[in-house]
PDBQT receptor file of N, H, CA, C and O in Angstrom, charges set to zero:
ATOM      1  N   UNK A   1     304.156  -6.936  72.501  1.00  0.00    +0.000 N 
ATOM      2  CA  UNK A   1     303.280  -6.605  71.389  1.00  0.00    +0.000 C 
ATOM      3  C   UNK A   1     303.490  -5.139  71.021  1.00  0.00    +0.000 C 
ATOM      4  O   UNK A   1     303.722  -4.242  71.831  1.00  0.00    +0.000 OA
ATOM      5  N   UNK A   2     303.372  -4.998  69.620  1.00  0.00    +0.000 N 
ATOM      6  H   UNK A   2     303.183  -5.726  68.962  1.00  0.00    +0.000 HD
ATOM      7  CA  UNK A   2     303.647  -3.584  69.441  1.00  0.00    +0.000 C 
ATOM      8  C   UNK A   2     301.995  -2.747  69.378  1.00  0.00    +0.000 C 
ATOM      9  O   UNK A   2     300.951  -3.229  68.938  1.00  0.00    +0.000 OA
ATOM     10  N   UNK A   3     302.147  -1.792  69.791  1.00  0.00    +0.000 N 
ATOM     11  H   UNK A   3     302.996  -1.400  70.148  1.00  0.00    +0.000 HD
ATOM     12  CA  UNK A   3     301.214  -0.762  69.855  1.00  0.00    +0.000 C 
ATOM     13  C   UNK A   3     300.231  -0.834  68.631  1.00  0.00    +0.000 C 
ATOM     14  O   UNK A   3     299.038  -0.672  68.884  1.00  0.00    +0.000 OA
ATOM     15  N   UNK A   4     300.534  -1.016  67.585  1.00  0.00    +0.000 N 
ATOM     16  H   UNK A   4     301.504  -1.148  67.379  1.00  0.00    +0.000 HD
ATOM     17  CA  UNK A   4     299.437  -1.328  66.836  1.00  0.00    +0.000 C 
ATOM     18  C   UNK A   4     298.819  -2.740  66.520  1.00  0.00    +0.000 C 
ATOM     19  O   UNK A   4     297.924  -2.782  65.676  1.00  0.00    +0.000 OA
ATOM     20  N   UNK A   5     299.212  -3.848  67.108  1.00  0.00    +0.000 N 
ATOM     21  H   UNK A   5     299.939  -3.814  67.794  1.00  0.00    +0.000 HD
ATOM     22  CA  UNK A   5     298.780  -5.019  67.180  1.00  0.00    +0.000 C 
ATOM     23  C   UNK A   5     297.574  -5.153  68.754  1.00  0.00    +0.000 C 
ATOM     24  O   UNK A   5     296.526  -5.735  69.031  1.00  0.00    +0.000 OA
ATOM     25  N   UNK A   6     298.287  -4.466  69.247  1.00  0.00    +0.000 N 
ATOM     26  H   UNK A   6     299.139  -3.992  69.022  1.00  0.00    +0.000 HD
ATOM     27  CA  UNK A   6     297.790  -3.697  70.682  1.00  0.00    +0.000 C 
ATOM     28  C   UNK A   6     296.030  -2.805  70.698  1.00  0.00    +0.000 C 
ATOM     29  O   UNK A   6     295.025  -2.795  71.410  1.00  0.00    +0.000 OA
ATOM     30  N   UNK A   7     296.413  -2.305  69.717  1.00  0.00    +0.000 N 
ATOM     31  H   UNK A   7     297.229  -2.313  69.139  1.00  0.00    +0.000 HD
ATOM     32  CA  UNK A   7     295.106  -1.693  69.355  1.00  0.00    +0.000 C 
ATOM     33  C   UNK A   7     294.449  -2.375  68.413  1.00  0.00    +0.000 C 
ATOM     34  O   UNK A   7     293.469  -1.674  68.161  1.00  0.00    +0.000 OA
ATOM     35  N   UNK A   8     294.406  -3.541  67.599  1.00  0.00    +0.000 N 
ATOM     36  H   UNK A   8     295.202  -4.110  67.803  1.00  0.00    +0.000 HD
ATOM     37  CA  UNK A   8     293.797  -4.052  66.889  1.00  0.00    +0.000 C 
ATOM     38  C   UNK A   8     293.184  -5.088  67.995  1.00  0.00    +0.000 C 
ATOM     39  O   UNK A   8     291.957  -5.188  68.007  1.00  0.00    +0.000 OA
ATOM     40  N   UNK A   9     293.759  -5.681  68.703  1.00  0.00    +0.000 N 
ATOM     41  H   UNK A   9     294.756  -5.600  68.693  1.00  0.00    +0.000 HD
ATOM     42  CA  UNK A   9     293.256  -6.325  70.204  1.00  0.00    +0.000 C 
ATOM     43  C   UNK A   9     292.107  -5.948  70.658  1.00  0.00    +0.000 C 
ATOM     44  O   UNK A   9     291.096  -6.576  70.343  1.00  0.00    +0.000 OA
ATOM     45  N   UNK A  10     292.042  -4.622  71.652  1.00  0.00    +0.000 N 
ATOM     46  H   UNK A  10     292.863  -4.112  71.907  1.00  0.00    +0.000 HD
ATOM     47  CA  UNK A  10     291.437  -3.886  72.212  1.00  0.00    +0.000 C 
ATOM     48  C   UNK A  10     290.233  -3.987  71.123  1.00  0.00    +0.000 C 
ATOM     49  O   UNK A  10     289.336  -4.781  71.408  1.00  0.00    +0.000 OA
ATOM     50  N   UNK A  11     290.101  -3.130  69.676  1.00  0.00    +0.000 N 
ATOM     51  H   UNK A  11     290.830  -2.486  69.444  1.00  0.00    +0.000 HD
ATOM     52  CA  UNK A  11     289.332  -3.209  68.897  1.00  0.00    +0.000 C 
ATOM     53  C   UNK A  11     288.362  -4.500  68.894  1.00  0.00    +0.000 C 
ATOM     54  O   UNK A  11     287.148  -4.297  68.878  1.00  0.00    +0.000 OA
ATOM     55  N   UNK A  12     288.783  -5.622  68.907  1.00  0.00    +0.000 N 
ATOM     56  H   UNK A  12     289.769  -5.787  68.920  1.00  0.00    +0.000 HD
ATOM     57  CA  UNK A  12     288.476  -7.164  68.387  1.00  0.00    +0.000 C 
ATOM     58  C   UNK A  12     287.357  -6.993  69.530  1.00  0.00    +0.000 C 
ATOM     59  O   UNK A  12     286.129  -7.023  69.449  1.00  0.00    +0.000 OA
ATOM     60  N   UNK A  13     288.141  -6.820  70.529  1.00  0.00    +0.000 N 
ATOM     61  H   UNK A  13     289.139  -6.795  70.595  1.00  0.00    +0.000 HD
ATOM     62  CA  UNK A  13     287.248  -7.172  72.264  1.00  0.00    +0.000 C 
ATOM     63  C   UNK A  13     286.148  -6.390  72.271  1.00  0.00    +0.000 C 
ATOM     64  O   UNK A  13     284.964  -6.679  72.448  1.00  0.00    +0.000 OA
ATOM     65  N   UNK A  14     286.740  -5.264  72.037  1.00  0.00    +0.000 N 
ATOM     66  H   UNK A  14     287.702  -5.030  71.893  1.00  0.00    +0.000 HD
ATOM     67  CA  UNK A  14     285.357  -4.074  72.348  1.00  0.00    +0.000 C 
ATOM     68  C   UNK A  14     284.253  -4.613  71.001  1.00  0.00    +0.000 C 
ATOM     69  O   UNK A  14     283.090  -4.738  71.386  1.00  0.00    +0.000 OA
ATOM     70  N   UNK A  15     284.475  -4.918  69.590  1.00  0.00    +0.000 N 
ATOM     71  H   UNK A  15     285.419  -4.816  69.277  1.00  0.00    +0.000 HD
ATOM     72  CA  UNK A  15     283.188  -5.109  68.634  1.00  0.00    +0.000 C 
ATOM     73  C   UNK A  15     282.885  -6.582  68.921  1.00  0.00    +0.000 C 
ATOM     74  O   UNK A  15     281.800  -7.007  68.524  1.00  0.00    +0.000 OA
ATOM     75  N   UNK A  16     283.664  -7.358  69.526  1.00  0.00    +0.000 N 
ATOM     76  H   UNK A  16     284.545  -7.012  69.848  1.00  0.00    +0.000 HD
ATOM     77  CA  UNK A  16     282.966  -8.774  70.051  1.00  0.00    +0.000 C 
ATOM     78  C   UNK A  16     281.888  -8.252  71.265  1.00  0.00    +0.000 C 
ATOM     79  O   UNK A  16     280.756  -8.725  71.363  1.00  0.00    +0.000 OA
ATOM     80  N   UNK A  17     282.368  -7.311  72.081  1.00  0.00    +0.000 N 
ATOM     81  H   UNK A  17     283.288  -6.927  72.002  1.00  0.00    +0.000 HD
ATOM     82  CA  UNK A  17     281.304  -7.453  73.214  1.00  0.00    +0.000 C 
ATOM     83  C   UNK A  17     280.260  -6.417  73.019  1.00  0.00    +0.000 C 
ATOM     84  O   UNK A  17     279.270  -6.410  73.750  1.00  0.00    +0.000 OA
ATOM     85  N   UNK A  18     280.452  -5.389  71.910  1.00  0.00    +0.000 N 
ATOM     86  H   UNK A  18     281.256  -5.395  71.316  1.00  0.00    +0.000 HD
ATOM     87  CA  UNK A  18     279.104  -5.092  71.820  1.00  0.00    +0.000 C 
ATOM     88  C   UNK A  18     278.073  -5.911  70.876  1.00  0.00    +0.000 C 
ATOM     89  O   UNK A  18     276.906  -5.922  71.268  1.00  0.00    +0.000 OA
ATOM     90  N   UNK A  19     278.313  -6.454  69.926  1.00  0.00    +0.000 N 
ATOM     91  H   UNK A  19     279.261  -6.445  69.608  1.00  0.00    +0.000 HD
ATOM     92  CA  UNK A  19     277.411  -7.322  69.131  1.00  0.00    +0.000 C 
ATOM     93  C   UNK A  19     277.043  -8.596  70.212  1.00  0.00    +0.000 C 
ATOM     94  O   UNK A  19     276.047  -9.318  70.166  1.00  0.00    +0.000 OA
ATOM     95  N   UNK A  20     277.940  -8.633  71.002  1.00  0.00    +0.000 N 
ATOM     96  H   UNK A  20     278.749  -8.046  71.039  1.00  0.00    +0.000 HD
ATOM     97  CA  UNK A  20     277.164 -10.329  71.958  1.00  0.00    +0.000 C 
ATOM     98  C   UNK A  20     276.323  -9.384  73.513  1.00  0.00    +0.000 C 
ATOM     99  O   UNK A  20     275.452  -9.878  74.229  1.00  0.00    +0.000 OA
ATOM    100  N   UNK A  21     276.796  -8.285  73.629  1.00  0.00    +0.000 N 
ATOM    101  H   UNK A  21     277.504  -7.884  73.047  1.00  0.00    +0.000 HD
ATOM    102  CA  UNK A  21     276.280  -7.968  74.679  1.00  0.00    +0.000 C 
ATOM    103  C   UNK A  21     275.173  -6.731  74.808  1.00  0.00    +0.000 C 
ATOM    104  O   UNK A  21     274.206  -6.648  75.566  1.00  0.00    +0.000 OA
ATOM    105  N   UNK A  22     275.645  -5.822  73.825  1.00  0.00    +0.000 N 
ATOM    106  H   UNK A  22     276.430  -5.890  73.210  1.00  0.00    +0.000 HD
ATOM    107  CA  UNK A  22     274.644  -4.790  73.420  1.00  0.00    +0.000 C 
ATOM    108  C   UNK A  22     275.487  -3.288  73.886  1.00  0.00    +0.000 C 
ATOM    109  O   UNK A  22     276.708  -3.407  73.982  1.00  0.00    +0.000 OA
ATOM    110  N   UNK A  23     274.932  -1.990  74.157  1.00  0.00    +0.000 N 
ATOM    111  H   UNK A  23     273.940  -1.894  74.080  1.00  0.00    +0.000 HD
ATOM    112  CA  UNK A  23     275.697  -1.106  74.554  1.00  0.00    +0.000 C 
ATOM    113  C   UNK A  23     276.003  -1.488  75.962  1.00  0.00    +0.000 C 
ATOM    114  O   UNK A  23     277.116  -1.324  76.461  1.00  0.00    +0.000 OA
ATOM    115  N   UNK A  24     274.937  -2.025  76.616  1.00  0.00    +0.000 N 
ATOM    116  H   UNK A  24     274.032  -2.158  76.211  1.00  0.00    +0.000 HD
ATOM    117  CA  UNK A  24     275.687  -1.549  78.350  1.00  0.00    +0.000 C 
ATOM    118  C   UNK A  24     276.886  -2.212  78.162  1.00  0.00    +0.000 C 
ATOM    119  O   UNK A  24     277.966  -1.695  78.445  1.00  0.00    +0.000 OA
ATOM    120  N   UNK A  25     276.752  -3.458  77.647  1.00  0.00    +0.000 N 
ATOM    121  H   UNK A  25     275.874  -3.878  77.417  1.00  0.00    +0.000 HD
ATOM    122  CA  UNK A  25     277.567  -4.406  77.801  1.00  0.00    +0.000 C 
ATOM    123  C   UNK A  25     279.063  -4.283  77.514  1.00  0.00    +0.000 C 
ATOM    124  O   UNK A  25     280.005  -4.868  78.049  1.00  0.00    +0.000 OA
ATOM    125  N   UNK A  26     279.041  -3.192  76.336  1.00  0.00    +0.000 N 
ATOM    126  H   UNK A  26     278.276  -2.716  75.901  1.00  0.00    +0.000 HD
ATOM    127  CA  UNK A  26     279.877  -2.710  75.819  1.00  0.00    +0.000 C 
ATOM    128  C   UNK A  26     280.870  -1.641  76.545  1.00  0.00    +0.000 C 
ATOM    129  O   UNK A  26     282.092  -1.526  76.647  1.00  0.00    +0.000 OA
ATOM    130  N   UNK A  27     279.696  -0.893  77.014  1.00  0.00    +0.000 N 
ATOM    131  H   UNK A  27     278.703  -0.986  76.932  1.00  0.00    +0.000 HD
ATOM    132  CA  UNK A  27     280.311   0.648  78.340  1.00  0.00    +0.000 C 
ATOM    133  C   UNK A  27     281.287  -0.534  79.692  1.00  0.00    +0.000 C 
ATOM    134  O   UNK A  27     282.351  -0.319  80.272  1.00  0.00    +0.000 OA
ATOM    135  N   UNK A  28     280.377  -1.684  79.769  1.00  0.00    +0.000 N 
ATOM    136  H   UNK A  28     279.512  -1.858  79.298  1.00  0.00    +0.000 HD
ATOM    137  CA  UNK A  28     281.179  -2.317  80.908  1.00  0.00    +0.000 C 
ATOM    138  C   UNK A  28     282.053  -2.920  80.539  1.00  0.00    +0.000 C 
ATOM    139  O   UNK A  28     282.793  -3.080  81.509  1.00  0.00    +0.000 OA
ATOM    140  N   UNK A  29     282.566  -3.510  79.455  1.00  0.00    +0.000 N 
ATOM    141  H   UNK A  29     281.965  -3.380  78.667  1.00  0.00    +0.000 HD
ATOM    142  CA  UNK A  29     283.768  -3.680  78.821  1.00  0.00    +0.000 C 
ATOM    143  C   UNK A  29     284.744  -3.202  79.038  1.00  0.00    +0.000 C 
ATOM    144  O   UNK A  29     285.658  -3.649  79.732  1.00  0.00    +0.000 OA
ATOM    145  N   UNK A  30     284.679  -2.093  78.400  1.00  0.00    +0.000 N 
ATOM    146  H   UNK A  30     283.937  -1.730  77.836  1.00  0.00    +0.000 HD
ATOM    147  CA  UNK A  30     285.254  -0.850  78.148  1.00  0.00    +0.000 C 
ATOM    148  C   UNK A  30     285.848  -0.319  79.169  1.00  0.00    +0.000 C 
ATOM    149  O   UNK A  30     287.042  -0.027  79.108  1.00  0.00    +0.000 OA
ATOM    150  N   UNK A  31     284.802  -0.025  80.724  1.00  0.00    +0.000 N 
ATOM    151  H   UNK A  31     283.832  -0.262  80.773  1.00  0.00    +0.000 HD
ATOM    152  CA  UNK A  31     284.855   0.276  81.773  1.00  0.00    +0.000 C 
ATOM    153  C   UNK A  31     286.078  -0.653  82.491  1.00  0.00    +0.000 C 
ATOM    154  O   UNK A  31     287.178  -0.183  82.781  1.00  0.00    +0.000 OA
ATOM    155  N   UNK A  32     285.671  -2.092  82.727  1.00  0.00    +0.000 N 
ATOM    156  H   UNK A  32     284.778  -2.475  82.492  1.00  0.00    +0.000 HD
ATOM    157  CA  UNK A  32     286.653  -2.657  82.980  1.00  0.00    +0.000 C 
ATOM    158  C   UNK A  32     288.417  -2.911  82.402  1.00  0.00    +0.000 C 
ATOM    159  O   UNK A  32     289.494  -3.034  82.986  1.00  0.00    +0.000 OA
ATOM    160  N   UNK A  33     288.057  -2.903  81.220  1.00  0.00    +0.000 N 
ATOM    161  H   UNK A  33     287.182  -2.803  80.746  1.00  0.00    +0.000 HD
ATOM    162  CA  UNK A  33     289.526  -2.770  80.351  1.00  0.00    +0.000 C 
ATOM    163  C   UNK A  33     290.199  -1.474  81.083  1.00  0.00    +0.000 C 
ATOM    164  O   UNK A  33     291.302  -1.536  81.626  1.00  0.00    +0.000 OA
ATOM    165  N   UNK A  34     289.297  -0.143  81.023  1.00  0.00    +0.000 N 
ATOM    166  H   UNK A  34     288.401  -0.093  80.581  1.00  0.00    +0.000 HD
ATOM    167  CA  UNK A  34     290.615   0.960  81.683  1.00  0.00    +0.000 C 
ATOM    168  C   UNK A  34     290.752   0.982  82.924  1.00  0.00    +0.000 C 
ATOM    169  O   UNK A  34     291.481   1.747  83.556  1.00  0.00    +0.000 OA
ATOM    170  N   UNK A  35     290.018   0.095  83.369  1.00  0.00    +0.000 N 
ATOM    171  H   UNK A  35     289.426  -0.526  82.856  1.00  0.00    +0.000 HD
ATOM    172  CA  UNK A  35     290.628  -0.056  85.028  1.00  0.00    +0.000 C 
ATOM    173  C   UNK A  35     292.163  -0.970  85.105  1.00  0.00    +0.000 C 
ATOM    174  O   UNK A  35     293.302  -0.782  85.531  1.00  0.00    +0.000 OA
ATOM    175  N   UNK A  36     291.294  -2.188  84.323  1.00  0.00    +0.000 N 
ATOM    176  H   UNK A  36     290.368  -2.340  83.977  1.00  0.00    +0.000 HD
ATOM    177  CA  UNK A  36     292.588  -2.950  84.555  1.00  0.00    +0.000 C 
ATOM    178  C   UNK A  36     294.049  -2.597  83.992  1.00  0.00    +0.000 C 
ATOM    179  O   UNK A  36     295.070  -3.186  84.348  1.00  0.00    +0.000 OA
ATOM    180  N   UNK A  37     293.992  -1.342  82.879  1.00  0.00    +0.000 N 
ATOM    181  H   UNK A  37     293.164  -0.863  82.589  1.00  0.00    +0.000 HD
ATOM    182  CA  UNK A  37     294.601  -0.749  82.200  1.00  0.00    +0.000 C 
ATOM    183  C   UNK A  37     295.517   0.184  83.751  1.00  0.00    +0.000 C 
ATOM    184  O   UNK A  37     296.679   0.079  84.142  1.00  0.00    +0.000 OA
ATOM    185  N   UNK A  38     294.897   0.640  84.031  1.00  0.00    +0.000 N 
ATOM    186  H   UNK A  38     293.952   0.725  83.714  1.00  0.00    +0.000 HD
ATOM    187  CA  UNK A  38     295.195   1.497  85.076  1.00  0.00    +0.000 C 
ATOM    188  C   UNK A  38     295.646   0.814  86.582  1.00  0.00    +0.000 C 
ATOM    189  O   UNK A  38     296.238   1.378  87.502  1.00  0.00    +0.000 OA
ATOM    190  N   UNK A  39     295.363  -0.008  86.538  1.00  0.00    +0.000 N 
ATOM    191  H   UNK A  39     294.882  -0.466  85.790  1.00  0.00    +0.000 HD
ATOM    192  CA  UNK A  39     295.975  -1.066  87.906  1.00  0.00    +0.000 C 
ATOM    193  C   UNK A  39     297.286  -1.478  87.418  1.00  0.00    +0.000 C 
ATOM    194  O   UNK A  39     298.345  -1.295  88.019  1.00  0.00    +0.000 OA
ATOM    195  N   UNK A  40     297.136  -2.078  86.223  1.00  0.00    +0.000 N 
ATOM    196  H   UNK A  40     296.277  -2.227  85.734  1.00  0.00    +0.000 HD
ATOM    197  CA  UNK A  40     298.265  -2.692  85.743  1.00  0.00    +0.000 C 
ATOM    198  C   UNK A  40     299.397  -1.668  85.786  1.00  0.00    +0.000 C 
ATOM    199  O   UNK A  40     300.429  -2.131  86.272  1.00  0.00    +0.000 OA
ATOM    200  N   UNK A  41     299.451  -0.607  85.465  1.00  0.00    +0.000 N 
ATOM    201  H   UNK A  41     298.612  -0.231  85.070  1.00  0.00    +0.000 HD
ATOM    202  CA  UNK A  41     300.247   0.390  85.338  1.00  0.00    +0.000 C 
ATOM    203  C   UNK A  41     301.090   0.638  86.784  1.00  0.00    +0.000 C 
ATOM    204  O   UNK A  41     302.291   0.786  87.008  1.00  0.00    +0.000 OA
ATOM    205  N   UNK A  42     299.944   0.616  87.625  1.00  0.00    +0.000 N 
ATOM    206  H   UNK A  42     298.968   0.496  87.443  1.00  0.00    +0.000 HD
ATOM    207  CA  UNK A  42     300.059   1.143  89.508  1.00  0.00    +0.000 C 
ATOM    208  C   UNK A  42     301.411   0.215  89.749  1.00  0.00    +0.000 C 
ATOM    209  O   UNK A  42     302.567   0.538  90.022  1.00  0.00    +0.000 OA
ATOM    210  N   UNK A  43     300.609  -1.426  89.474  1.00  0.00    +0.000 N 
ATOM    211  H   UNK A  43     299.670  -1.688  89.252  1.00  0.00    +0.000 HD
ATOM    212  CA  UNK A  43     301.924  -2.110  89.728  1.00  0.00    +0.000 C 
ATOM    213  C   UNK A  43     302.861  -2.492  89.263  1.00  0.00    +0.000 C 
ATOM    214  O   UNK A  43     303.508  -3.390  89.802  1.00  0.00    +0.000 OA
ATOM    215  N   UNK A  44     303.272  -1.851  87.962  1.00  0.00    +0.000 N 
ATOM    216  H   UNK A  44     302.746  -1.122  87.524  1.00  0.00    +0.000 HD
ATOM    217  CA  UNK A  44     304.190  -2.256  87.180  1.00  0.00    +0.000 C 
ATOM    218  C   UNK A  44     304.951  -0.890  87.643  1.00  0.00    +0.000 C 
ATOM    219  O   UNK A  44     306.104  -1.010  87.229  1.00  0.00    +0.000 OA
ATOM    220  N   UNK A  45     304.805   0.407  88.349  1.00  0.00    +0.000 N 
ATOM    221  H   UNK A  45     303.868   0.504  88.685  1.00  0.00    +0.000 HD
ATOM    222  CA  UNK A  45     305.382   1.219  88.602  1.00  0.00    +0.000 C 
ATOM    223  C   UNK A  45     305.478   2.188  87.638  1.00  0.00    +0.000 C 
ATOM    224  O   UNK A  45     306.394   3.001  87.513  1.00  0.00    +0.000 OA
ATOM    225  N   UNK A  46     304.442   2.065  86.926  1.00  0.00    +0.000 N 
ATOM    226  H   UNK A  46     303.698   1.405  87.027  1.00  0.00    +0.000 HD
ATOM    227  CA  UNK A  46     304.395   3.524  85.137  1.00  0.00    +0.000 C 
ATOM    228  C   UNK A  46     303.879   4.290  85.889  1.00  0.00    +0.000 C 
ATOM    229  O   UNK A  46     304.397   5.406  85.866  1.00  0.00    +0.000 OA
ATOM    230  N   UNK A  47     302.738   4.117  86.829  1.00  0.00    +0.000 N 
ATOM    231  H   UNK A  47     302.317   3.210  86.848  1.00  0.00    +0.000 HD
ATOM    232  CA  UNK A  47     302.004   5.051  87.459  1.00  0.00    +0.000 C 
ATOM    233  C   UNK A  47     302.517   5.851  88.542  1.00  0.00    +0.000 C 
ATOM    234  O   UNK A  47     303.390   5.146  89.050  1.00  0.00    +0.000 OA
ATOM    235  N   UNK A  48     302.445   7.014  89.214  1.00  0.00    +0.000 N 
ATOM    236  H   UNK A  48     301.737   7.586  88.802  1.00  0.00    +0.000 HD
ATOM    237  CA  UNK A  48     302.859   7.269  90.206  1.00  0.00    +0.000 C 
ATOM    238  C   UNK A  48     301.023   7.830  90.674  1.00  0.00    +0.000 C 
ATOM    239  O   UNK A  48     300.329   8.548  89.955  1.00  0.00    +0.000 OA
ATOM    240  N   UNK A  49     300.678   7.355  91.787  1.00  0.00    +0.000 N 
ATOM    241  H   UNK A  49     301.243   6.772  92.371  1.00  0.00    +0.000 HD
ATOM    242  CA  UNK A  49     299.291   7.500  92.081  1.00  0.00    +0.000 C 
ATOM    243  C   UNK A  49     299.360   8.793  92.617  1.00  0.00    +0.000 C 
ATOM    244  O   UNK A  49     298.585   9.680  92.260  1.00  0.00    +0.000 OA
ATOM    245  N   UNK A  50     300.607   9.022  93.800  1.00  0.00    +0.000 N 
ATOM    246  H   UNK A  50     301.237   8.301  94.090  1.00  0.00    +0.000 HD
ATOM    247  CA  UNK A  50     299.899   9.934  94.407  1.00  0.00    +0.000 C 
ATOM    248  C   UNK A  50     300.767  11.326  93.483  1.00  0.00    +0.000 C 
ATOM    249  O   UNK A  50     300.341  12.388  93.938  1.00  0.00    +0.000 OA
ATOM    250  N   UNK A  51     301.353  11.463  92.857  1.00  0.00    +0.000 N 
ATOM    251  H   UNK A  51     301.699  10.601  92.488  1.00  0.00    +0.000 HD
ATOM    252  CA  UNK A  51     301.359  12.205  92.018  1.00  0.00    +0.000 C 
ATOM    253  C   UNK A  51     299.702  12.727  90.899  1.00  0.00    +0.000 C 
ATOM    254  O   UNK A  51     299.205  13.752  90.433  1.00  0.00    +0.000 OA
ATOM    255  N   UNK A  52     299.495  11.627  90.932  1.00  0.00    +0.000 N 
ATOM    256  H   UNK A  52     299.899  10.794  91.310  1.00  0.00    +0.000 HD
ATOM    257  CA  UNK A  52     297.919  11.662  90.381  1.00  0.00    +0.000 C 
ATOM    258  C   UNK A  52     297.109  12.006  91.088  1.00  0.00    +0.000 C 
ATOM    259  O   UNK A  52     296.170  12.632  90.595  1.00  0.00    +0.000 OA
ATOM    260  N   UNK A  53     297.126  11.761  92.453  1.00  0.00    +0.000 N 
ATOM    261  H   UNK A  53     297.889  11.253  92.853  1.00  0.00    +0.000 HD
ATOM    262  CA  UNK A  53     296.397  12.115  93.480  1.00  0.00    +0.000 C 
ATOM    263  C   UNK A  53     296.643  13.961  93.484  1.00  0.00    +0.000 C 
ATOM    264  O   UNK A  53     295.713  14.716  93.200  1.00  0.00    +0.000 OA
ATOM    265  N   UNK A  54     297.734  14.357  93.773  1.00  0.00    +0.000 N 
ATOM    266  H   UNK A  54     298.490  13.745  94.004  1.00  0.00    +0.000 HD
ATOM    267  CA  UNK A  54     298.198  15.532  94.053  1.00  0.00    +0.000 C 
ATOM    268  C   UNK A  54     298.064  16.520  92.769  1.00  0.00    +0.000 C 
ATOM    269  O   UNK A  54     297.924  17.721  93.004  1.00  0.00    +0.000 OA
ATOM    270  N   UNK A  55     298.098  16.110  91.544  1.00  0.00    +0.000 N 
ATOM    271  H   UNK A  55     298.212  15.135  91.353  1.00  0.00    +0.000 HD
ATOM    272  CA  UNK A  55     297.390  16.384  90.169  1.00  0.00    +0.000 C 
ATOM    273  C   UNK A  55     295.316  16.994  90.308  1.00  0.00    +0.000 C 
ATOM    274  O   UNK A  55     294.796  18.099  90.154  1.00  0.00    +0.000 OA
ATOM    275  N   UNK A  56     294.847  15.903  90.584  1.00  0.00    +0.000 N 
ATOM    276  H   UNK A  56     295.269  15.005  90.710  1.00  0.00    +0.000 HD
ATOM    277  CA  UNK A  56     293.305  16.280  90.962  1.00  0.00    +0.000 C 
ATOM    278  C   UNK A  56     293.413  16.958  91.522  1.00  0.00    +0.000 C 
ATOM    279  O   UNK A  56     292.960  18.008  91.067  1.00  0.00    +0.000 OA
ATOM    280  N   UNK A  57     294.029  17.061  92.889  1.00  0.00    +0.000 N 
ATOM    281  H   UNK A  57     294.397  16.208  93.258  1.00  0.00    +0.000 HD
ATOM    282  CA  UNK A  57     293.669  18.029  94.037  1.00  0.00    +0.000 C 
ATOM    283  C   UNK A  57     294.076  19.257  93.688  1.00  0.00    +0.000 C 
ATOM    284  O   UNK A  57     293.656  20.182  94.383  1.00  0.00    +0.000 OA
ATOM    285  N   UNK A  58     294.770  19.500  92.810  1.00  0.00    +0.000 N 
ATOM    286  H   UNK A  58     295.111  18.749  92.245  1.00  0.00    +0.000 HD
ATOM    287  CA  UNK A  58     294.820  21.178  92.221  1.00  0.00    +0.000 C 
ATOM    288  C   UNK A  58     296.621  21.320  93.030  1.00  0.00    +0.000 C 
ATOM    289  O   UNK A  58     297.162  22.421  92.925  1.00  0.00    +0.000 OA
ATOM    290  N   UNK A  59     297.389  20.195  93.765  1.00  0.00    +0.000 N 
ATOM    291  H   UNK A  59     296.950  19.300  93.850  1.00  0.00    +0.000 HD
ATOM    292  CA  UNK A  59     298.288  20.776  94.157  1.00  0.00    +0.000 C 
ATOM    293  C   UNK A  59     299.452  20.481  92.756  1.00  0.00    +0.000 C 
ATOM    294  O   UNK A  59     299.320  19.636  91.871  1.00  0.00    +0.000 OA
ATOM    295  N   UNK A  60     300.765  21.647  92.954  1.00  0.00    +0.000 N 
ATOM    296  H   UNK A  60     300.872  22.334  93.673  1.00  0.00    +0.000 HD
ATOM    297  CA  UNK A  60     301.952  21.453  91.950  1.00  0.00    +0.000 C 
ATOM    298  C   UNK A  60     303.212  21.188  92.602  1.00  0.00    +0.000 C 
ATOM    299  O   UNK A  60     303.394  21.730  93.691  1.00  0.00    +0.000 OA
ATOM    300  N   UNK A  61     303.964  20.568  92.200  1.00  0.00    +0.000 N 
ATOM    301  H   UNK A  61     303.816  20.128  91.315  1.00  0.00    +0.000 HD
ATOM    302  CA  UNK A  61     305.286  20.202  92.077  1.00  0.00    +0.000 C 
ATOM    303  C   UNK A  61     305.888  20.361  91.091  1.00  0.00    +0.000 C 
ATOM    304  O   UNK A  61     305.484  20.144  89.949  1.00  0.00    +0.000 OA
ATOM    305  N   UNK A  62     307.487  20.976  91.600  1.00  0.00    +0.000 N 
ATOM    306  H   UNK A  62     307.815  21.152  92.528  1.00  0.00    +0.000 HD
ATOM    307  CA  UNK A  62     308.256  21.426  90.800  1.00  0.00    +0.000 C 
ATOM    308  C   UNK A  62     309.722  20.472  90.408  1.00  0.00    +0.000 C 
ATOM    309  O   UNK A  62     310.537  20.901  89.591  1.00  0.00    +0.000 OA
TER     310      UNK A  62
């Protein structure tokens, strides 16, 4: 899918679940989508965690 079909997606989901669910419902949506956004990544290998890890912690690599 291209990136803007991609975001018309995301869009659809997020104004379906706040009109059926309300705001929380919506924050937990939302909430869950960038997790799974972010897992998916871990194991598809886009992510490097502990680079991310080592990012927070204030350490650098060169």
């Amino acid at each position: 899918m291209t990136p803007t079909v991609t975001g018309a997606v995301i869009g659809v989901i997020l104004a379906v679940s706040i009109l059926l669910f309300g705001f929380w419902g919506f924050l937990l949506v939302a909430l869950f989508m960038g997790i799974g956004a972010i897992v998916g990544r871990i194991m598809s290998g886009q992510l490097d965690v502990r680079g991310l890890a080592n990012a927070f912690s204030g350490r650098r690599t060169s």
